[in-house]
PDB file as gemmi writes it, atoms N, CA and C in Angstrom:
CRYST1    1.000    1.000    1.000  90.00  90.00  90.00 P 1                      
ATOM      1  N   UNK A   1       0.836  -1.175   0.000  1.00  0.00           N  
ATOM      2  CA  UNK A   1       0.000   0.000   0.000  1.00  0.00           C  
ATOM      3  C   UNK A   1       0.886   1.246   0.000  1.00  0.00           C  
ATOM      4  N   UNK A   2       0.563   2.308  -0.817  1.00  0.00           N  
ATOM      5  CA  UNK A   2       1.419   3.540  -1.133  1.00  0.00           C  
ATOM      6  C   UNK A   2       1.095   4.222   0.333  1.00  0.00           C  
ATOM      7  N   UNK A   3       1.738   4.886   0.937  1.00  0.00           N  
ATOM      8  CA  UNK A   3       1.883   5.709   1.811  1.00  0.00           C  
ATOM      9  C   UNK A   3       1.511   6.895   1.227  1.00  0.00           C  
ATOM     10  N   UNK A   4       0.616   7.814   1.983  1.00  0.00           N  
ATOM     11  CA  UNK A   4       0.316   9.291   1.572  1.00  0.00           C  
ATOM     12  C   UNK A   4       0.359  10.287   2.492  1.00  0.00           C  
ATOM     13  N   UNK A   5       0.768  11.121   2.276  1.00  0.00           N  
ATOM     14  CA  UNK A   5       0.731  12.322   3.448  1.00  0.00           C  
ATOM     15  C   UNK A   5      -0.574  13.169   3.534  1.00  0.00           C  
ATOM     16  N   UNK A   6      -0.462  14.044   4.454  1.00  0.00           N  
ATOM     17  CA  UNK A   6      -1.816  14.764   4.966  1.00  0.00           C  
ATOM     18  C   UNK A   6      -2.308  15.514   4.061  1.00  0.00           C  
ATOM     19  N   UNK A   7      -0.870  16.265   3.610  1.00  0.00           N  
ATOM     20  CA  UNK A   7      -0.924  17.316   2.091  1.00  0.00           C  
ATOM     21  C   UNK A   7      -1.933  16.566   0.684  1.00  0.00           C  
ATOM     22  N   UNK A   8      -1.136  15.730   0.673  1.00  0.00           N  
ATOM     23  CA  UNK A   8      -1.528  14.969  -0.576  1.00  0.00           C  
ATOM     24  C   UNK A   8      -3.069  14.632  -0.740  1.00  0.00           C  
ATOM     25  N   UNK A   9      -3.361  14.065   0.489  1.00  0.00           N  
ATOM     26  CA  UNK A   9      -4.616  13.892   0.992  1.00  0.00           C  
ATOM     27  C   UNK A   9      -5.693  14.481   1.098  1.00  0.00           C  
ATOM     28  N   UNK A  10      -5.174  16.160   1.576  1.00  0.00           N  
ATOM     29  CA  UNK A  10      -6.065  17.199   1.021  1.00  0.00           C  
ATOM     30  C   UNK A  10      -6.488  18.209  -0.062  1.00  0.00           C  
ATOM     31  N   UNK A  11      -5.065  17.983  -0.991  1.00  0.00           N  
ATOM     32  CA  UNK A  11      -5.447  18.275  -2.132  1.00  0.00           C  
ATOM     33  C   UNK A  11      -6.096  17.830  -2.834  1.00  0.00           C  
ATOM     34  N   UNK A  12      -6.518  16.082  -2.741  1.00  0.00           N  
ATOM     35  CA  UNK A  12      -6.958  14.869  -3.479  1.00  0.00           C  
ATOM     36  C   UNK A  12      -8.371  15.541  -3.113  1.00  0.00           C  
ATOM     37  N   UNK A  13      -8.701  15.977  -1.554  1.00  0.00           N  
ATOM     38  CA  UNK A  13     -10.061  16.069  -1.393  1.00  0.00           C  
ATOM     39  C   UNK A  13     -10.535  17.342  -1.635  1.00  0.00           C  
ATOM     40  N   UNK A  14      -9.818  18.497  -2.042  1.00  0.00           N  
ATOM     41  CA  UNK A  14     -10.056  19.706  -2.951  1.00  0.00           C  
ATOM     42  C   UNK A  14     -10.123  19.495  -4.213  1.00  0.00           C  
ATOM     43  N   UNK A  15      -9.462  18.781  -5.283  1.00  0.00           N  
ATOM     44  CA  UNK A  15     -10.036  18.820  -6.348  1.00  0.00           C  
ATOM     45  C   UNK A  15     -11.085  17.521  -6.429  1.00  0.00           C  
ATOM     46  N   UNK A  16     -11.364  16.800  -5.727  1.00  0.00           N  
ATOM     47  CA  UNK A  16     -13.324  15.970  -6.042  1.00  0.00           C  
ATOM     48  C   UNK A  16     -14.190  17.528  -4.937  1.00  0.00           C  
ATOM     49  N   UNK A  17     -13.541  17.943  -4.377  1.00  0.00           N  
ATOM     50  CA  UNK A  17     -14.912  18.915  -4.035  1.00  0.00           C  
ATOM     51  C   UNK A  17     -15.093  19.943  -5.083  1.00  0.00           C  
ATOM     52  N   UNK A  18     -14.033  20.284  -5.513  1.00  0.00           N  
ATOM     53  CA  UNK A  18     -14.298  20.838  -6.992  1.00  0.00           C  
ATOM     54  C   UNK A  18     -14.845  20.438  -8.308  1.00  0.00           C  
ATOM     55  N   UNK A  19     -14.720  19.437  -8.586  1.00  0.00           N  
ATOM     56  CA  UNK A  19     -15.171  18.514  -8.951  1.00  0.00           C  
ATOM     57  C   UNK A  19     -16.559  18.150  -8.759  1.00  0.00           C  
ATOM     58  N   UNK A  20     -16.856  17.935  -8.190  1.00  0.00           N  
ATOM     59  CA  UNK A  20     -18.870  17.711  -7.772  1.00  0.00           C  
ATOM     60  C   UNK A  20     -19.019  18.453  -7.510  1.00  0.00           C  
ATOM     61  N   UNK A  21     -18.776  19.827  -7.082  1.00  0.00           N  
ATOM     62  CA  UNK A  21     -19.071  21.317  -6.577  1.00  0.00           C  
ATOM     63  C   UNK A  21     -19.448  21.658  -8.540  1.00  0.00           C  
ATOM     64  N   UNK A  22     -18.804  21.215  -9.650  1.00  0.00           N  
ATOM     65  CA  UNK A  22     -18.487  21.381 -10.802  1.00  0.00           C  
ATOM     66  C   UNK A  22     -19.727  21.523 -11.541  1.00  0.00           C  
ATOM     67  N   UNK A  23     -19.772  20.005 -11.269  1.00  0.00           N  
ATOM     68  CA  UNK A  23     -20.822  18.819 -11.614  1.00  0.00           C  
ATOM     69  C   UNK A  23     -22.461  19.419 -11.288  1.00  0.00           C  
ATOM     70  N   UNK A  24     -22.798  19.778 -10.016  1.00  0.00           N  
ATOM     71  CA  UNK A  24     -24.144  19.735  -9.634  1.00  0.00           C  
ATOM     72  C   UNK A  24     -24.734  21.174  -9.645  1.00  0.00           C  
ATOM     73  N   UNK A  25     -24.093  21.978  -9.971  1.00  0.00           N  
ATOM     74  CA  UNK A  25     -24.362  23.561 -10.570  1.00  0.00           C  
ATOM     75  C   UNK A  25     -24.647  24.237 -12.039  1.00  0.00           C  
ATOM     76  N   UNK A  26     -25.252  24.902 -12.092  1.00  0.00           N  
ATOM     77  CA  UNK A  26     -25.657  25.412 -13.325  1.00  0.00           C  
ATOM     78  C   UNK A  26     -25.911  26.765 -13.577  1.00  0.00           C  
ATOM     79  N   UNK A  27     -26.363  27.293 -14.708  1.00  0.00           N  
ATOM     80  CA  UNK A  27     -26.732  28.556 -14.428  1.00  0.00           C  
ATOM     81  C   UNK A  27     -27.314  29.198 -13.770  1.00  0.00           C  
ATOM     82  N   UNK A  28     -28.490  28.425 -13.326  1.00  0.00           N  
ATOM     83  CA  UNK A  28     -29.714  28.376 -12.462  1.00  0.00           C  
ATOM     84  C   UNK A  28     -29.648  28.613 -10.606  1.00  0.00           C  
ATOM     85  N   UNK A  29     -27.858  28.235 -10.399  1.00  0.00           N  
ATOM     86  CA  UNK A  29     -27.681  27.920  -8.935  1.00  0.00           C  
ATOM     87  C   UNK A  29     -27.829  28.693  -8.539  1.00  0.00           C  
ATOM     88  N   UNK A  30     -28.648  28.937  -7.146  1.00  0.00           N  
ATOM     89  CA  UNK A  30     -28.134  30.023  -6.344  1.00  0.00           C  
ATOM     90  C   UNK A  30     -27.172  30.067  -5.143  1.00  0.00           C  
ATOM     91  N   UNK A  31     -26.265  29.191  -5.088  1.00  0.00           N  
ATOM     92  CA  UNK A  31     -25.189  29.268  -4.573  1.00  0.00           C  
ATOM     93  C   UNK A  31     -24.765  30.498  -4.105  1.00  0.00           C  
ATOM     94  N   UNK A  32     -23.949  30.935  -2.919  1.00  0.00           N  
ATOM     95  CA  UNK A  32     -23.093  32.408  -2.993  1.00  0.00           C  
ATOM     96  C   UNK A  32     -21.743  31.663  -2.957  1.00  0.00           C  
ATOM     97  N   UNK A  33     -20.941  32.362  -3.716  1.00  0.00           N  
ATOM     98  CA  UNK A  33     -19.741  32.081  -3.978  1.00  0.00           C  
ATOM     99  C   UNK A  33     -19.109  32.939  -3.462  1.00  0.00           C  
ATOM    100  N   UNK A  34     -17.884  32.787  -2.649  1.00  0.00           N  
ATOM    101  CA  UNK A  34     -16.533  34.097  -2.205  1.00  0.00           C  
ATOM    102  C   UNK A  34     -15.645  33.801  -3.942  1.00  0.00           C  
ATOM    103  N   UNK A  35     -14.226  35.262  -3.500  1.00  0.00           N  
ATOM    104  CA  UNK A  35     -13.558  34.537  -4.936  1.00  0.00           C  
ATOM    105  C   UNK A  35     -12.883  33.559  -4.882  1.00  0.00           C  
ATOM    106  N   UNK A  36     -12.525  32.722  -3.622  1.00  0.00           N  
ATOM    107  CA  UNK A  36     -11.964  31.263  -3.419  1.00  0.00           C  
ATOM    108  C   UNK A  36     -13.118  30.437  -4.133  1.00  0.00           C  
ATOM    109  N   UNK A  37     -14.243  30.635  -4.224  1.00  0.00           N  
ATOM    110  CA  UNK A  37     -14.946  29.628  -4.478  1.00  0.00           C  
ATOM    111  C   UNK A  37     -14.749  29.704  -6.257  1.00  0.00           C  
ATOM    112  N   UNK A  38     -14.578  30.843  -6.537  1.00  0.00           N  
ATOM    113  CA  UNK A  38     -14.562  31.180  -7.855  1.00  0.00           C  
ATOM    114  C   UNK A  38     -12.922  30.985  -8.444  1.00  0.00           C  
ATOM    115  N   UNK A  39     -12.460  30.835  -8.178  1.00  0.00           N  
ATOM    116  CA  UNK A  39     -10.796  30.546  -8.149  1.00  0.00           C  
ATOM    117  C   UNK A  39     -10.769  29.174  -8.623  1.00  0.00           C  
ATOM    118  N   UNK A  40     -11.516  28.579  -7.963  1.00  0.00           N  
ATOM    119  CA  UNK A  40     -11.759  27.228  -7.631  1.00  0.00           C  
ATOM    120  C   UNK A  40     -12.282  26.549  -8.709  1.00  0.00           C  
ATOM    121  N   UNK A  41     -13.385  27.287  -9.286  1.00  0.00           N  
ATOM    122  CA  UNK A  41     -14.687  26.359 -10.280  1.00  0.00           C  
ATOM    123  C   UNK A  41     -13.371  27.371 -11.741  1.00  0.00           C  
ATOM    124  N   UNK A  42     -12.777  28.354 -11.879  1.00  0.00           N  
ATOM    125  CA  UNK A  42     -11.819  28.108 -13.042  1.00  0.00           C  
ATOM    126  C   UNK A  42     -10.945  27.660 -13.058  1.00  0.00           C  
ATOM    127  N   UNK A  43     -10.139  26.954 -12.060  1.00  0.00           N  
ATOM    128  CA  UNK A  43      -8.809  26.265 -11.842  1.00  0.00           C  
ATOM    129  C   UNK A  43      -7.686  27.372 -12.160  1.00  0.00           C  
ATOM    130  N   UNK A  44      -8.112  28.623 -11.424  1.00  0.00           N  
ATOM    131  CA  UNK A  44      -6.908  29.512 -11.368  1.00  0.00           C  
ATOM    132  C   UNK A  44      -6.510  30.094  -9.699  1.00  0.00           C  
ATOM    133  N   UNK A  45      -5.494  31.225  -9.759  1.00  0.00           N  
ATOM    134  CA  UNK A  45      -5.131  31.436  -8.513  1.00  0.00           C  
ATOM    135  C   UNK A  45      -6.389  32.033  -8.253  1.00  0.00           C  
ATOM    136  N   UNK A  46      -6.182  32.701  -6.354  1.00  0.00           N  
ATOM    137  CA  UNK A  46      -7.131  33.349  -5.833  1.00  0.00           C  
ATOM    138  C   UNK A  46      -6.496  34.837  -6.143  1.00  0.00           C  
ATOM    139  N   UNK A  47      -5.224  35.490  -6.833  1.00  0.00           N  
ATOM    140  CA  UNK A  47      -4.916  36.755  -6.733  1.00  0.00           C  
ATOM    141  C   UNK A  47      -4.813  36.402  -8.682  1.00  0.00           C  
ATOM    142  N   UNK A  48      -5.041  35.698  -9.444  1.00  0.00           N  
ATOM    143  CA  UNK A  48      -5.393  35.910 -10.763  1.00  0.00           C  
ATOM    144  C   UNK A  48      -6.820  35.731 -10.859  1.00  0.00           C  
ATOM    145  N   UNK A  49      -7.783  35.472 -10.219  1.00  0.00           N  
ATOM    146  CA  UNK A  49      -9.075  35.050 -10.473  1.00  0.00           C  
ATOM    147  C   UNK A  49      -9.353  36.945 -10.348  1.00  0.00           C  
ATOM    148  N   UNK A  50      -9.274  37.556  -9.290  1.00  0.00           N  
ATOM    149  CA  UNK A  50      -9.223  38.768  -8.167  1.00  0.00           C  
ATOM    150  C   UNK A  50      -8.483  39.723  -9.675  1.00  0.00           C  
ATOM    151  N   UNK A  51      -7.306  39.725  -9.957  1.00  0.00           N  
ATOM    152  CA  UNK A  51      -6.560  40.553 -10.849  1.00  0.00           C  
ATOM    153  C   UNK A  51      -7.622  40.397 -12.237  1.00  0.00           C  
ATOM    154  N   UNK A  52      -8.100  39.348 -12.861  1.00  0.00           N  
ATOM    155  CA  UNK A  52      -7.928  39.060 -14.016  1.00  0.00           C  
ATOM    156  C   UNK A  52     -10.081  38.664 -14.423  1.00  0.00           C  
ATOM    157  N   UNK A  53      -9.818  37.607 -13.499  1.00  0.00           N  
ATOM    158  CA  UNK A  53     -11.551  37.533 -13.767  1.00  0.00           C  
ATOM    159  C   UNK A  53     -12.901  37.980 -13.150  1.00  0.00           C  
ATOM    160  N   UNK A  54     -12.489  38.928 -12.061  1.00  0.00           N  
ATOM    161  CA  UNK A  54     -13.547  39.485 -11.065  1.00  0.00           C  
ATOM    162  C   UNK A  54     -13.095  41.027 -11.685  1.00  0.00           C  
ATOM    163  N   UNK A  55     -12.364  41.367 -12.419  1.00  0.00           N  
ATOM    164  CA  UNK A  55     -12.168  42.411 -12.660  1.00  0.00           C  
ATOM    165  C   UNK A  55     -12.622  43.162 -13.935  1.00  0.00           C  
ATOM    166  N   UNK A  56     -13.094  41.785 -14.859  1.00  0.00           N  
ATOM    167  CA  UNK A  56     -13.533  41.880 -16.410  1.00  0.00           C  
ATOM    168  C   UNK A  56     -14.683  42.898 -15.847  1.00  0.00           C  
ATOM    169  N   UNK A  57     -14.753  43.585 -17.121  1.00  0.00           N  
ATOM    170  CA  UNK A  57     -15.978  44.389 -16.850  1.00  0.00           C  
ATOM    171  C   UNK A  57     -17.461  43.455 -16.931  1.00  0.00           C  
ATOM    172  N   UNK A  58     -17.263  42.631 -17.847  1.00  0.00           N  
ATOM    173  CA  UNK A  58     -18.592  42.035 -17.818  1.00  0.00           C  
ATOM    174  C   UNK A  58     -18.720  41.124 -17.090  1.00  0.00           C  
ATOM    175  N   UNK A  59     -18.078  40.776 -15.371  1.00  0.00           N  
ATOM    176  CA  UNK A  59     -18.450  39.990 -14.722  1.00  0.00           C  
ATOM    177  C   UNK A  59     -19.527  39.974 -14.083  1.00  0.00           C  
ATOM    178  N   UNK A  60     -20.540  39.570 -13.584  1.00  0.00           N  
ATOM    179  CA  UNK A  60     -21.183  39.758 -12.422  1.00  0.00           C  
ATOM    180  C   UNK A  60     -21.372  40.468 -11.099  1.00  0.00           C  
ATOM    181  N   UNK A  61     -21.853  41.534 -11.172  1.00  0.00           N  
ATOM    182  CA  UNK A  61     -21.770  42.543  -9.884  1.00  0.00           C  
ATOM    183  C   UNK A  61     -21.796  41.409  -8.589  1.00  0.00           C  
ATOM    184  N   UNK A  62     -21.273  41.436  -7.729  1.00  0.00           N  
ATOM    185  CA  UNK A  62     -21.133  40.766  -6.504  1.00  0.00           C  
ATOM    186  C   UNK A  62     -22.727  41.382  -5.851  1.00  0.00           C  
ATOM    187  N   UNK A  63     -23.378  40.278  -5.214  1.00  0.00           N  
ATOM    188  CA  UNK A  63     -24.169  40.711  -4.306  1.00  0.00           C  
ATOM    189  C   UNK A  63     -24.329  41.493  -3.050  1.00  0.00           C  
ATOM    190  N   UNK A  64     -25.158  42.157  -2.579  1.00  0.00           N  
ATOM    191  CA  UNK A  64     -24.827  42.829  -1.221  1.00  0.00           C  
ATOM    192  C   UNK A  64     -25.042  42.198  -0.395  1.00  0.00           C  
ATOM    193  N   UNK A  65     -24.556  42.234   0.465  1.00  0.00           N  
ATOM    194  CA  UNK A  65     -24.726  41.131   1.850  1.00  0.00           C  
ATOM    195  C   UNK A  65     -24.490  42.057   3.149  1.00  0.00           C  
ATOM    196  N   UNK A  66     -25.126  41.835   4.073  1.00  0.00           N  
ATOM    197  CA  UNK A  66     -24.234  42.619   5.345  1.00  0.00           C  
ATOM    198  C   UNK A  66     -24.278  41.927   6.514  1.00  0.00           C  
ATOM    199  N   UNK A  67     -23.138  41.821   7.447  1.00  0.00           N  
ATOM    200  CA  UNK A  67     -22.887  41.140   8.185  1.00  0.00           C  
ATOM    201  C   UNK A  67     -23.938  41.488   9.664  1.00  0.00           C  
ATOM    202  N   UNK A  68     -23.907  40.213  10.734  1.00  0.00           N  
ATOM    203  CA  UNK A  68     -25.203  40.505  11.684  1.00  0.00           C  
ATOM    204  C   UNK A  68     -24.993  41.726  12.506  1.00  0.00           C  
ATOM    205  N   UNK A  69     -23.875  42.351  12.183  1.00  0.00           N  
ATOM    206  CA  UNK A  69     -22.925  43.244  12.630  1.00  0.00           C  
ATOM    207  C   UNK A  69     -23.504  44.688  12.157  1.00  0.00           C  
ATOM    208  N   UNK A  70     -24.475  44.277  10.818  1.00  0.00           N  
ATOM    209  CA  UNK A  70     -24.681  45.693  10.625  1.00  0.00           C  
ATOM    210  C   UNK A  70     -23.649  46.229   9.215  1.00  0.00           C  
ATOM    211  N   UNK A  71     -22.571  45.594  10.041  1.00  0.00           N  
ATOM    212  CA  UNK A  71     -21.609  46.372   8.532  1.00  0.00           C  
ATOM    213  C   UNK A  71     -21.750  45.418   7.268  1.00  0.00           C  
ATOM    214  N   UNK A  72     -20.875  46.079   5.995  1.00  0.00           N  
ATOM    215  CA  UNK A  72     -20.523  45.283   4.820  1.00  0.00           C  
ATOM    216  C   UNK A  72     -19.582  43.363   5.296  1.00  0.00           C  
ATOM    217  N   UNK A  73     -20.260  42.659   4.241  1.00  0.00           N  
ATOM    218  CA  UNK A  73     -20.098  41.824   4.237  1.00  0.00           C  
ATOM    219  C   UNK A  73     -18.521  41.719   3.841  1.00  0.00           C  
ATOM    220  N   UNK A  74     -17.684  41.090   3.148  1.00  0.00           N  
ATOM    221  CA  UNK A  74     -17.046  40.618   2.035  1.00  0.00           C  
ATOM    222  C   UNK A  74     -17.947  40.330   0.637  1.00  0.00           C  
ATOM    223  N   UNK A  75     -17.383  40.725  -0.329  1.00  0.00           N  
ATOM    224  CA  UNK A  75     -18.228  40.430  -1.426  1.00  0.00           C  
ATOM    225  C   UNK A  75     -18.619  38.911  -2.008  1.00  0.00           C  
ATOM    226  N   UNK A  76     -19.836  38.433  -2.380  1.00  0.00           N  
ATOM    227  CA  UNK A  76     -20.257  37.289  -3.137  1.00  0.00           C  
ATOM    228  C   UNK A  76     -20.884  37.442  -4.340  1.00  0.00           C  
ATOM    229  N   UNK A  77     -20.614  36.671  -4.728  1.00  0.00           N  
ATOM    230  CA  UNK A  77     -21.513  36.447  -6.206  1.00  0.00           C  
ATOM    231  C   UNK A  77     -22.718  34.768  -6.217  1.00  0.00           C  
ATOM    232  N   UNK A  78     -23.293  35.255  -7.036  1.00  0.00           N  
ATOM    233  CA  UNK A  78     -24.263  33.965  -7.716  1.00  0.00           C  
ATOM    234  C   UNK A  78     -23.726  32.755  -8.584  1.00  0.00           C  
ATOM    235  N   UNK A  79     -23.596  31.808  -8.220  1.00  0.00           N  
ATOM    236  CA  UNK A  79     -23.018  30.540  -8.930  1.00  0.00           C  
ATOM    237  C   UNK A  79     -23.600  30.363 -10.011  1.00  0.00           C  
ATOM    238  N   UNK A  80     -24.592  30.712  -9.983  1.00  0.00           N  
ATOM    239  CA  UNK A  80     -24.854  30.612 -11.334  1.00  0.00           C  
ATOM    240  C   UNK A  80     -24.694  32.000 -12.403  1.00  0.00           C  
ATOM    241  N   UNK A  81     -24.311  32.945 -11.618  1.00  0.00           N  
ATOM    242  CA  UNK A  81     -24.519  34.158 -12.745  1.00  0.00           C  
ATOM    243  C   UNK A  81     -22.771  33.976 -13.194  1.00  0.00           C  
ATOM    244  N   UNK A  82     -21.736  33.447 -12.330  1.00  0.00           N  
ATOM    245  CA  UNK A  82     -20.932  33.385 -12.794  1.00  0.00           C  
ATOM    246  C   UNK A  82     -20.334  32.207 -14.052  1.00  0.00           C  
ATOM    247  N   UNK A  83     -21.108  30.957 -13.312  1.00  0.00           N  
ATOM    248  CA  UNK A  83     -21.230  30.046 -14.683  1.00  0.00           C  
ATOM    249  C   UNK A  83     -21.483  30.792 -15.938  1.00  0.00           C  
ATOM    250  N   UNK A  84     -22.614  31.180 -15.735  1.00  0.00           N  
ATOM    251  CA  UNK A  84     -23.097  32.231 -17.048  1.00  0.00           C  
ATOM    252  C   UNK A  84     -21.978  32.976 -17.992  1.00  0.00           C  
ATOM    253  N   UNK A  85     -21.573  33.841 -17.043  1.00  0.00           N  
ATOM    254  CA  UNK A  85     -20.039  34.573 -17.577  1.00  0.00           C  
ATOM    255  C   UNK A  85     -19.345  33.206 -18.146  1.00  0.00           C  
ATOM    256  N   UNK A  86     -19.248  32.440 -17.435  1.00  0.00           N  
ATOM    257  CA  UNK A  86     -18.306  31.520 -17.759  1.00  0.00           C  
ATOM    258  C   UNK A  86     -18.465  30.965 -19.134  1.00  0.00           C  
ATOM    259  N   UNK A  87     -20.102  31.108 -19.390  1.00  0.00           N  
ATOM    260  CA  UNK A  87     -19.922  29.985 -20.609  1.00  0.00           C  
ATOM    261  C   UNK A  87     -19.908  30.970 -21.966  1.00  0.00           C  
ATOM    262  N   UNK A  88     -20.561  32.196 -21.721  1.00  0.00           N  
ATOM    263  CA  UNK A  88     -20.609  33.059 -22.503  1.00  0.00           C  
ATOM    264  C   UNK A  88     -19.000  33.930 -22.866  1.00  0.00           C  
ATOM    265  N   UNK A  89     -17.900  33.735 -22.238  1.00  0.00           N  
ATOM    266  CA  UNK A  89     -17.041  33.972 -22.406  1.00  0.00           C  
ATOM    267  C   UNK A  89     -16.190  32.494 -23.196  1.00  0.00           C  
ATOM    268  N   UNK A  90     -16.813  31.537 -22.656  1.00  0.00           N  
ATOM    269  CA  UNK A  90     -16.592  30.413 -23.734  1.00  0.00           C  
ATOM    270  C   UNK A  90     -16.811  30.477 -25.158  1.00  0.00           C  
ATOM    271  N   UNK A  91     -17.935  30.944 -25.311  1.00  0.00           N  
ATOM    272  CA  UNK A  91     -18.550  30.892 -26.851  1.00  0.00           C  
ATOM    273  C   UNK A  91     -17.971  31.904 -27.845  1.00  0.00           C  
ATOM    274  N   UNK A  92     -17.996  32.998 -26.580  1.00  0.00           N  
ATOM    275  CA  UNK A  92     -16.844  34.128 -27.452  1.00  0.00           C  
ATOM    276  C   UNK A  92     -15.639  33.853 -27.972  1.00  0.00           C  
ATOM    277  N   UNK A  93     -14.866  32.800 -27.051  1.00  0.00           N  
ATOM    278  CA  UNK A  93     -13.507  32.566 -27.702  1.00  0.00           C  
ATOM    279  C   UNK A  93     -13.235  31.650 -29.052  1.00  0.00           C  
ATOM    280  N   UNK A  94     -14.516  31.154 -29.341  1.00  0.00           N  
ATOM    281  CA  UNK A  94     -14.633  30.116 -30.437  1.00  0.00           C  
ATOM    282  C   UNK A  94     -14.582  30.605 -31.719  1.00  0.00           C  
TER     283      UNK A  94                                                      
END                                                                             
């Protein structure tokens, strides 16, 4: 039996949560996504997703949220409005 480390182990279980996180979403989701979550469903960094794809103009306005605190949240988006971007920026590149 191969020996595995803890590392290994949790990367294995980040990309199947990415992976069925992938799988069971659609345009339709209403998921809230942070940009880790969105980092995640393009298989890029969290400071190129942030630089490069939350920054396109035609992304998805982040939702408002506010914390029980009263103040601003951190920003989220819609899993599915970003799929959307996603696929429509697909079709464009074709």
């Amino acid at each position: 039996m191969e020996n595995i480390t803890n590392e290994q182990l949790h990367q294995e279980l980040q990309a199947l949560r990415t992976l069925v996180a992938s799988t069971m979403i659609d345009e339709k989701s209403t998921l809230v996504w942070t940009a880790q979550d969105i980092a995640d469903y393009f298989q890029f960094s969290y400071e190129h997703t942030k630089r490069a794809v939350i920054a396109d103009p035609d992304f998805p306005n982040a939702i408002e949220l506010q914390k029980r605190t009263g103040g601003k949240a951190a920003n989220r988006w819609l899993a599915g409005d970003v799929i959307a971007f996603a696929r429509k920026r697909a079709r464009n590149r074709r």
